[in-house]
DODREN-184947 format. One record per residue (C-alpha): residue in one letter; residue number from 1; x, y, z. Coordinates in steps of 0.2 Angstrom, whole numbers. Layout:
<atoms>
ATOM   code   pos    east   north      up
ATOM      A   NUM       X       Y       Z
...
</atoms>
This chain:
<atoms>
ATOM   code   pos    east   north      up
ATOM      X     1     591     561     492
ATOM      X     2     578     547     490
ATOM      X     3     565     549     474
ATOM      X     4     547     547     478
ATOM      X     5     538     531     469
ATOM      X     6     522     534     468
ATOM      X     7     511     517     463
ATOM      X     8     493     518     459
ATOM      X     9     489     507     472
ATOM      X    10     495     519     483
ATOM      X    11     488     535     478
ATOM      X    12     469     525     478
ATOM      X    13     472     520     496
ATOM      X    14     477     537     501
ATOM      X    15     463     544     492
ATOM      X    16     453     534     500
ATOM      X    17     460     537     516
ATOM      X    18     455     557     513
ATOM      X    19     438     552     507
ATOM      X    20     435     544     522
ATOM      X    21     440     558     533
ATOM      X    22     428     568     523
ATOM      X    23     415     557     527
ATOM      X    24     418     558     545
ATOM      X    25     417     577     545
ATOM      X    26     401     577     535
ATOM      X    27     394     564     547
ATOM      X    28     398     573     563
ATOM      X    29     387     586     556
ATOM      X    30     370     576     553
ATOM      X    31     361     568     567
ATOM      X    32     354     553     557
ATOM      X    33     373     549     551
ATOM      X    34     382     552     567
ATOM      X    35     370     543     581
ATOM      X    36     371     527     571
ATOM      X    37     389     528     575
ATOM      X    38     389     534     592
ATOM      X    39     380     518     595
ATOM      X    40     394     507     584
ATOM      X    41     407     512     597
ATOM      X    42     398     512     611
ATOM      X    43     399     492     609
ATOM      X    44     416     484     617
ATOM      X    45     417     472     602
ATOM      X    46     418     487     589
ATOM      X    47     430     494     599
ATOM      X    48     440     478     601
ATOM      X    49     441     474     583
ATOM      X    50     442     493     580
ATOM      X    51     462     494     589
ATOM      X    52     464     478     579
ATOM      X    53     459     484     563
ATOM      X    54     468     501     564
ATOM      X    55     484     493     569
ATOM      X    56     483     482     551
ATOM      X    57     477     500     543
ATOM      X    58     493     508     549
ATOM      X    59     506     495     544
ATOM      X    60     496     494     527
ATOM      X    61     497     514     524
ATOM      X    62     515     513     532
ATOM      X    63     519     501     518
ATOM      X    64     510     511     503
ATOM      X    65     524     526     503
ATOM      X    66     536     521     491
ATOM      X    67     555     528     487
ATOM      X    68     569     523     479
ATOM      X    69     585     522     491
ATOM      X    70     598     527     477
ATOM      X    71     608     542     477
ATOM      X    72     604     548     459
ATOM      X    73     597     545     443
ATOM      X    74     613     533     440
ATOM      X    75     610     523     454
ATOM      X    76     592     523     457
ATOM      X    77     594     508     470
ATOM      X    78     580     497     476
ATOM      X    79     563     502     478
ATOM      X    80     557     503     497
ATOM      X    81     544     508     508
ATOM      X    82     545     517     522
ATOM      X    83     537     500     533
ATOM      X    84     553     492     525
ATOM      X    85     563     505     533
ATOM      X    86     557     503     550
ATOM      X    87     559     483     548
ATOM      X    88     576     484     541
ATOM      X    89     582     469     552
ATOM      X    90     569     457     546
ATOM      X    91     571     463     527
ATOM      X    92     590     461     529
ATOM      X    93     594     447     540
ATOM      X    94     591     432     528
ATOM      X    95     597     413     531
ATOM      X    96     602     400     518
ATOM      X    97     587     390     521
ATOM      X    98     573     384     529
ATOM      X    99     575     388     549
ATOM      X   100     561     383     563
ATOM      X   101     553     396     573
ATOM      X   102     566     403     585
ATOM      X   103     577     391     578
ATOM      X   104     596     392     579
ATOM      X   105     601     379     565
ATOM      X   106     594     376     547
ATOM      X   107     579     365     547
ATOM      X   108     588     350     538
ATOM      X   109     606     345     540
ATOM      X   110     620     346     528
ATOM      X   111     637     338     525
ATOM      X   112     652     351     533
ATOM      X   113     669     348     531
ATOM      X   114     681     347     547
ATOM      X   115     697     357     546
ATOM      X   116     706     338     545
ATOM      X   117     696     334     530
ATOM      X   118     683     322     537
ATOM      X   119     664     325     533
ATOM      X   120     651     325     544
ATOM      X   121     633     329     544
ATOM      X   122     625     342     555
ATOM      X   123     615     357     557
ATOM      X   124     624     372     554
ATOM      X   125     622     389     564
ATOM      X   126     611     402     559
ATOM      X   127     619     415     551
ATOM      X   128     608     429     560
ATOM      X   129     595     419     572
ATOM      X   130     604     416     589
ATOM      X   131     618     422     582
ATOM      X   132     623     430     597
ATOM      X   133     622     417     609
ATOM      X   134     638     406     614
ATOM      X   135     627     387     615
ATOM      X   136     611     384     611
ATOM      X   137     607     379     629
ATOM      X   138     607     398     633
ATOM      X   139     591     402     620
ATOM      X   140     577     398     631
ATOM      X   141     583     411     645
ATOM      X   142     587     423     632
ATOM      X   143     569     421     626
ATOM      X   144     562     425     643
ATOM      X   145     573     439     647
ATOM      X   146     569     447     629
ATOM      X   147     549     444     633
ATOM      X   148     553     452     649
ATOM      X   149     560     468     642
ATOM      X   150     547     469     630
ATOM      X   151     534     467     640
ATOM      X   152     539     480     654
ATOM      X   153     543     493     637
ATOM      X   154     524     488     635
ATOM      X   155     518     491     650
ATOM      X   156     529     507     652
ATOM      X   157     520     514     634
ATOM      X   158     502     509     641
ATOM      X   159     505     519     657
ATOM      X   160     510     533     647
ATOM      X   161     496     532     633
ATOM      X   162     481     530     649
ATOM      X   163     489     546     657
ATOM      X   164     487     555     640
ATOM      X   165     470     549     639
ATOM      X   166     466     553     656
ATOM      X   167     473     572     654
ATOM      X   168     463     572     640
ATOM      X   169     447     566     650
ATOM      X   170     451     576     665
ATOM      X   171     451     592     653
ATOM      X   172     433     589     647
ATOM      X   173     427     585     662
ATOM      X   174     433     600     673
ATOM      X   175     427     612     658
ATOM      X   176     410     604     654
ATOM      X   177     395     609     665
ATOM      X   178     384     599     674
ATOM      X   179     367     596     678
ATOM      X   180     358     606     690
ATOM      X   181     354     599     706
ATOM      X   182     334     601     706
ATOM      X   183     338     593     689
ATOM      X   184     326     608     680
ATOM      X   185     335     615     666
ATOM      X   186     351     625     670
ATOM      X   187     367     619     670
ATOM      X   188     380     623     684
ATOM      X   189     400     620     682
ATOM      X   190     408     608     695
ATOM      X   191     410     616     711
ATOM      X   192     428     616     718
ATOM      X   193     429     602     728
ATOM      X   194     425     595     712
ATOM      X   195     438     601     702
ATOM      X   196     451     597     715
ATOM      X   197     447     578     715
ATOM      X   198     444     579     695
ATOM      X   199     464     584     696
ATOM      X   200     470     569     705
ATOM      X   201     485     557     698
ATOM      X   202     482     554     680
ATOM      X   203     484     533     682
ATOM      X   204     472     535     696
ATOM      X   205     460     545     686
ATOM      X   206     458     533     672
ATOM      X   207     456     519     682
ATOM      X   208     444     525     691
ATOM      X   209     435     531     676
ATOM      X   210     437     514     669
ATOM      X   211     429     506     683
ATOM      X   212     415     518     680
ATOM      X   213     410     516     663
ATOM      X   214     411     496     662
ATOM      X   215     394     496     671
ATOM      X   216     385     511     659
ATOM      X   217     377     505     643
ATOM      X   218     377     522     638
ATOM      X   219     396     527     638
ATOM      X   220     413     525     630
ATOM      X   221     420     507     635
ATOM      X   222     436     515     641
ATOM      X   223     440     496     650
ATOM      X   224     440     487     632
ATOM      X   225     451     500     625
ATOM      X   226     463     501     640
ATOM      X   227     466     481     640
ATOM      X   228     465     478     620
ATOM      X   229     478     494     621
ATOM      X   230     490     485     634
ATOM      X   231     487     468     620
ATOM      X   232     492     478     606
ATOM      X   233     509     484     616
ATOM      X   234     514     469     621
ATOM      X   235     512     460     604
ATOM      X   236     522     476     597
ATOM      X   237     535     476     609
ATOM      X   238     538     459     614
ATOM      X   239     540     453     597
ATOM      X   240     552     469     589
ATOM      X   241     564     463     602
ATOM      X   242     562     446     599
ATOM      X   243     564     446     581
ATOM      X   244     581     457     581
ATOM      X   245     587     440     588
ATOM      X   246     577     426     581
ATOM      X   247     566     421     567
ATOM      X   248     552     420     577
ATOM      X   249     541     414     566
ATOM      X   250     554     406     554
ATOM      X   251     562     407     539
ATOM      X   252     559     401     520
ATOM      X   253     564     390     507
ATOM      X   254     577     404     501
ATOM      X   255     580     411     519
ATOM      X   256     569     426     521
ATOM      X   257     560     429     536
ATOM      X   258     542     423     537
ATOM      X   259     538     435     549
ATOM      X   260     539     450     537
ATOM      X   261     533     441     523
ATOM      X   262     517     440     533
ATOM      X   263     518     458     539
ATOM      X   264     521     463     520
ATOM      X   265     507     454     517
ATOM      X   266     494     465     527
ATOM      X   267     494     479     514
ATOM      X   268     490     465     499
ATOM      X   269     475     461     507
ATOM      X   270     469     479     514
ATOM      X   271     472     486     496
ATOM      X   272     460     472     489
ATOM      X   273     445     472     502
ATOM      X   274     446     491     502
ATOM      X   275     451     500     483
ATOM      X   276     438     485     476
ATOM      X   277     424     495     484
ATOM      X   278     428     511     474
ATOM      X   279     425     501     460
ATOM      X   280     411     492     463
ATOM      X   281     401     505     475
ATOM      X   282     398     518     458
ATOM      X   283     389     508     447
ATOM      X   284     381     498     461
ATOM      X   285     372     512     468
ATOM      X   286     367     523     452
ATOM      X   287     361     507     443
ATOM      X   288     352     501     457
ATOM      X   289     345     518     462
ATOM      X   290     338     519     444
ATOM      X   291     335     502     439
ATOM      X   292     320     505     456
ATOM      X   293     315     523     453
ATOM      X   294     312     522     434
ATOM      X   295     307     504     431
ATOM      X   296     300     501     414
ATOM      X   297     313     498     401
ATOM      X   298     327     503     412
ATOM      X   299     326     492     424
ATOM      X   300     325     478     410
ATOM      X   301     342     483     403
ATOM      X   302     350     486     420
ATOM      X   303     342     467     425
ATOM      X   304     349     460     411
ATOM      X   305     365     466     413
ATOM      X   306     369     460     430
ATOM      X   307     359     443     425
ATOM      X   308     371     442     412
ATOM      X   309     387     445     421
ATOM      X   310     381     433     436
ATOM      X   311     380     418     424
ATOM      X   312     398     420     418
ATOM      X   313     410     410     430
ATOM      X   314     419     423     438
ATOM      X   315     435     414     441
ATOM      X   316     436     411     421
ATOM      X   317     431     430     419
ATOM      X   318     448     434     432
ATOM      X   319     458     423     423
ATOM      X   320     456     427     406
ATOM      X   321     456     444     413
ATOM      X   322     475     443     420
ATOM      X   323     481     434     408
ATOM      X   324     477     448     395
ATOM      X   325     486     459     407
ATOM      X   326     501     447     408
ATOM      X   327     504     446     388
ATOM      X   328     499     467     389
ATOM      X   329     515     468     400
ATOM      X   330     528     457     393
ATOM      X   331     525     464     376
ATOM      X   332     526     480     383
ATOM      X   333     540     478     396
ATOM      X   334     548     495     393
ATOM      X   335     534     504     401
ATOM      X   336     538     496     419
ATOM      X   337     553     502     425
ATOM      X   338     554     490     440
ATOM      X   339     546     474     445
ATOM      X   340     537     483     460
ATOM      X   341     526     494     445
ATOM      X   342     523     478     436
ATOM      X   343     515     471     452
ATOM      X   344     508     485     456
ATOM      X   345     499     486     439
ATOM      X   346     494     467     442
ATOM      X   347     487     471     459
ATOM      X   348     478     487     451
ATOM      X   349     468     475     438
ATOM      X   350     465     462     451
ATOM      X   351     455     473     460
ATOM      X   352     446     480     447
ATOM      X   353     440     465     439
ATOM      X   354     435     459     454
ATOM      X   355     425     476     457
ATOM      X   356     417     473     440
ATOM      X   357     411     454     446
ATOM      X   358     405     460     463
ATOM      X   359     395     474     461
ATOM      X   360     379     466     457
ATOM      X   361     375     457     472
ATOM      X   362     372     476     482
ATOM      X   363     364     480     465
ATOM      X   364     351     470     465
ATOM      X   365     347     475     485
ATOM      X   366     345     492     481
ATOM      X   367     335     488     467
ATOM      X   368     323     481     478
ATOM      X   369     325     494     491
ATOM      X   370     323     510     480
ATOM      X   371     305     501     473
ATOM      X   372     299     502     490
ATOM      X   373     306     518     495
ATOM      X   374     298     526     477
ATOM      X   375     281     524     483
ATOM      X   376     283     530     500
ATOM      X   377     271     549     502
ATOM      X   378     288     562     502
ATOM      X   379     294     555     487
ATOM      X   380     275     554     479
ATOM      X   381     272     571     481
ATOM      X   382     289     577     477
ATOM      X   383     285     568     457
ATOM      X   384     269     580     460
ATOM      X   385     277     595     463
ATOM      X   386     289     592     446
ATOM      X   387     306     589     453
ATOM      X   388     317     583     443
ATOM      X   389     323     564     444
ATOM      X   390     340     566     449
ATOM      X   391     334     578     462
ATOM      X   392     322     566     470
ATOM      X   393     336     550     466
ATOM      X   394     351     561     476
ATOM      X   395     339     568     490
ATOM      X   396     326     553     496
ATOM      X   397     333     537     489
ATOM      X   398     349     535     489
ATOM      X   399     351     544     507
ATOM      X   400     339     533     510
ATOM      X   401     350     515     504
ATOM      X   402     364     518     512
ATOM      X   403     363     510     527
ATOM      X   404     365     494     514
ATOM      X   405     378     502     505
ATOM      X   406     389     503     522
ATOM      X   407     385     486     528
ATOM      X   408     387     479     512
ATOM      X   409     404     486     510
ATOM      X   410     409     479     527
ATOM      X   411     405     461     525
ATOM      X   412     411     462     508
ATOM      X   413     429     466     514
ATOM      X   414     431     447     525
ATOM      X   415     426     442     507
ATOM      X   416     438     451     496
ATOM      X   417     454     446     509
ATOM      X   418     449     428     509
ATOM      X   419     446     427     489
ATOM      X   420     465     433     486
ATOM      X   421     470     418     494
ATOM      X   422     457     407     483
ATOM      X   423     465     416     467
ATOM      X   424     485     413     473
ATOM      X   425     483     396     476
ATOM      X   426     477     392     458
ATOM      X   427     487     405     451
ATOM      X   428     479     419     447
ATOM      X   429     482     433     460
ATOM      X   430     491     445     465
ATOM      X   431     512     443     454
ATOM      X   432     522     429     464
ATOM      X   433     533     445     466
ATOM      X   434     520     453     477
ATOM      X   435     520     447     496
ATOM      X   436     502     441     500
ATOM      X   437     494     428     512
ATOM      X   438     489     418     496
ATOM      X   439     507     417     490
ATOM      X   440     512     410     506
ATOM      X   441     498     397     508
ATOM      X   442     501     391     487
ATOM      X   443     519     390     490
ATOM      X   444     516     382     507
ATOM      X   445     509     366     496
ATOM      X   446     526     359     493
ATOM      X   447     532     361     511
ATOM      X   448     517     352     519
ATOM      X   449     521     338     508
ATOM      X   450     542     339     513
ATOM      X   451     552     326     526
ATOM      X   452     552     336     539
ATOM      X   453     537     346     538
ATOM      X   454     538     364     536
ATOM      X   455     523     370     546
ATOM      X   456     525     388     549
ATOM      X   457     524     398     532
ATOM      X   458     506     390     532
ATOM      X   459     503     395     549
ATOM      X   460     507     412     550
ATOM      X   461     497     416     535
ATOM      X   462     483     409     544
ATOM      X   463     485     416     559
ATOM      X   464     487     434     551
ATOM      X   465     471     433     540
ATOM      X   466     463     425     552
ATOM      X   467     466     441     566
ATOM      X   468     461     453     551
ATOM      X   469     446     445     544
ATOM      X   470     438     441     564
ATOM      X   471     441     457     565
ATOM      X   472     432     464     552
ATOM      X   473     418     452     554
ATOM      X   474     414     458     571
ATOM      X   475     414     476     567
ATOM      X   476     404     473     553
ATOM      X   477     393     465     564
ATOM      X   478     389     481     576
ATOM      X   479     388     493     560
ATOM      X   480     375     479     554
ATOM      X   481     366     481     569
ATOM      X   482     368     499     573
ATOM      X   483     363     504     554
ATOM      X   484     347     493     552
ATOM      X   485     332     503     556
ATOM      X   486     323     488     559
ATOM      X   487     335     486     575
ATOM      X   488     335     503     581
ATOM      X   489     322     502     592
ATOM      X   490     329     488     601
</atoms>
């Protein structure tokens, strides 16, 4: 039976994950936390970037359960995750070299000998891409009927996900009252003739219901997350079925494929714009709440500290900081049991000396927030009344900050995703071990300067960040908006 692994990367993103569900449960409870978000996915952006977002979350917590596929303690076997398991023909299938996308010859010719023992130079078959076609002349009609199939699977999935949702709909609707018809309090249910068209086809229903809320302000945009729905599918499904066949975003210098290198790659980058913030949001808030509240000498020191931190270069600061870790780790080797823990441990420090370098930015915000908020009437006569500090710090100010903190935390993670790649490409990110967009871009260096070209590794790291990273920005953009009480009105 497979053994459990349990990294402490992935214990902080679940925990986080359950912190986050609590968060939701105490927002739905109070007004002033739950309208702001009402009017967040009310917007057809946040929605948009919302499916995006959520389907990088679920491949990044997909790939944070971690077991070990031997038998027994004698043969422990190699470390996997249960993201690997669902992949298993991109992790296995691996080709002797570079390959193009969709390729189904090596990238570069080699010397083959005939069976009469003459040498020519060619481009030998693929071992796993194309391999099932007779002649390369068949590959562009075996692409199209592939997309076909994955696209109809697509389409067959988004019918059956839109009927779920309009059962779903059509349940509340045919429950819930409605208003009276002299429109003077009283509400009366849906008359019969009501219910009876409320229970039409499902398909129908939706559409409909679609067609209706694309022209109200006030509702749901059910239209946005229909189509980005149907996007999502046919993404999905369209390119499980072509990658069974192809590489179809290539392969690497040693064979692998570079489309799971850039799907393993999604839970680097989620990891560091999201566990950074539970490093970085603590002493953020409390020094900044206090460094506002009590002024005086306190806010000297707490000044001080982050004045001093802000003048150190923070790239020298992270790689001082790494490579203490690395000499840690190779004197102390026999406290990793795989190479996976010693990543794991790298990626663990990674974010938390970043945390440590980022966190006075948001400081110094609330600073300036909470000395505005301290001399505010409530919080004047709650110092008159005698209670205590912490009291009037925990009930008036920092409720009272953290619309910042939110949108802080949300433009911050574009940052942290984009400042991995940074740190790889000089060197000192994430292990070379670990797969990350900024291992592919600093080892796409060398292929962008090789005869032929190899474009795609570069490419596909781009393309991947740049989908997460849009996407975040433009959510971050609504909760901006939505949170800022100077905006609420409009």
């Amino acid at each position: 039976m497979p053994e459990f692994l349990f990294l402490w990367t992935d214990l902080l993103l679940w925990l986080l994950v359950l912190l986050t569900l609590v968060f939701i449960r105490y927002a739905g409870r109070r007004r002033h936390l739950r309208e702001p978000w009402q009017r967040v996915f009310r917007s057809g952006m946040a929605v948009g970037a919302g499916v995006v977002l959520g389907a990088f979350i679920l491949i990044g917590l997909l790939d944070s359960i971690h077991f070990r596929s031997g038998d027994d303690a004698a043969n422990p076997g190699e470390v996997l995750s249960l993201f690997d398991t669902m992949v298993t023909p991109l992790r296995e299938q691996q080709e002797k070299s570079y390959s193009a996308p969709f390729a189904t010859t090596l990238y570069t010719k080699e010397t083959v000998t005939l069976d009469d023992g003459s040498t020519v130079r060619i481009y030998p078959r693929l071992k796993y891409g194309g391999a099932h076609l007779k002649d390369s002349t068949e590959k562009r009609l075996d692409i199209l009927v592939t997309t076909a199939i994955g696209a109809t699977q697509a389409l067959a999935l988004w019918l059956l996900v839109i009927g779920l949702l309009s059962l779903w709909r059509r349940s509340k609707l045919g429950s819930s009252p409605r208003p009276s018809p002299g429109g003077e309090g009283g509400l009366n249910p849906l008359s019969p003739r009501e219910r009876v068209r409320v229970k039409g086809g499902l398909v129908a229903h939706y559409l409909s219901m679609i067609k209706h809320d694309k022209d109200d302000a006030g509702q749901f945009p059910w239209h946005v997350l229909s189509w980005m729905l149907l996007l999502l599918f046919l993404l999905v499904l369209v390119s499980a079925n072509l990658s069974l066949k192809y590489h179809i975003l290539g392969t690497d210098k040693v064979g692998e494929d570079v489309f799971y290198q850039a799907l393993k790659s999604i839970r680097t980058g989620l990891v560091l714009g999201t566990l950074t913030t539970l490093v970085m949001l603590p002493a953020a808030i409390l020094m900044g709440v206090m460094a506002g509240y009590f002024r005086g000498w306190v806010d000297d020191v707490i000044q001080y500290l982050y004045t001093t931190l802000n003048s150190i270069p923070g790239v020298l600061l992270i790689a001082a900081s790494v490579l203490m870790l690395q000499v840690y780790m190779d004197n102390n080797a026999a406290d990793f049991s795989s190479t996976i823990e010693r990543a794991d441990m790298r990626l663990l420090f990674l974010c938390i000396i970043l945390g440590v370098t980022s966190w006075t930015g948001l400081c110094r915000m609330l600073r300036g927030e909470a000395l505005k908020i301290r001399e505010l009437d409530y919080v004047q006569a709650s110092q008159a009344f005698g209670v205590s500090s912490f009291r009037i710090m925990m009930r008036h100010l920092v409720p009272n900050v953290m619309h910042i903190v939110l949108i802080t935390v949300v433009l911050d993670f574009s940052g942290l995703v984009l400042a991995e790649a940074v740190l790889a490409y000089i060197n000192i990110g994430v292990d070379p071990s670990t797969n990350s967009w900024g291992n592919m871009i600093n080892s796409a260096r060398l292929e962008m300067a090789r005869e032929p070209i190899v474009w795609w590794s570069l490419s596909a790291a781009f393309v991947f960040m740049f989908a997460l990273v849009l996407a975040a920005n433009l959510f971050s953009d609504v909760v901006r908006d939505a949170f800022d009480p100077r905006l609420r009105g409009e």
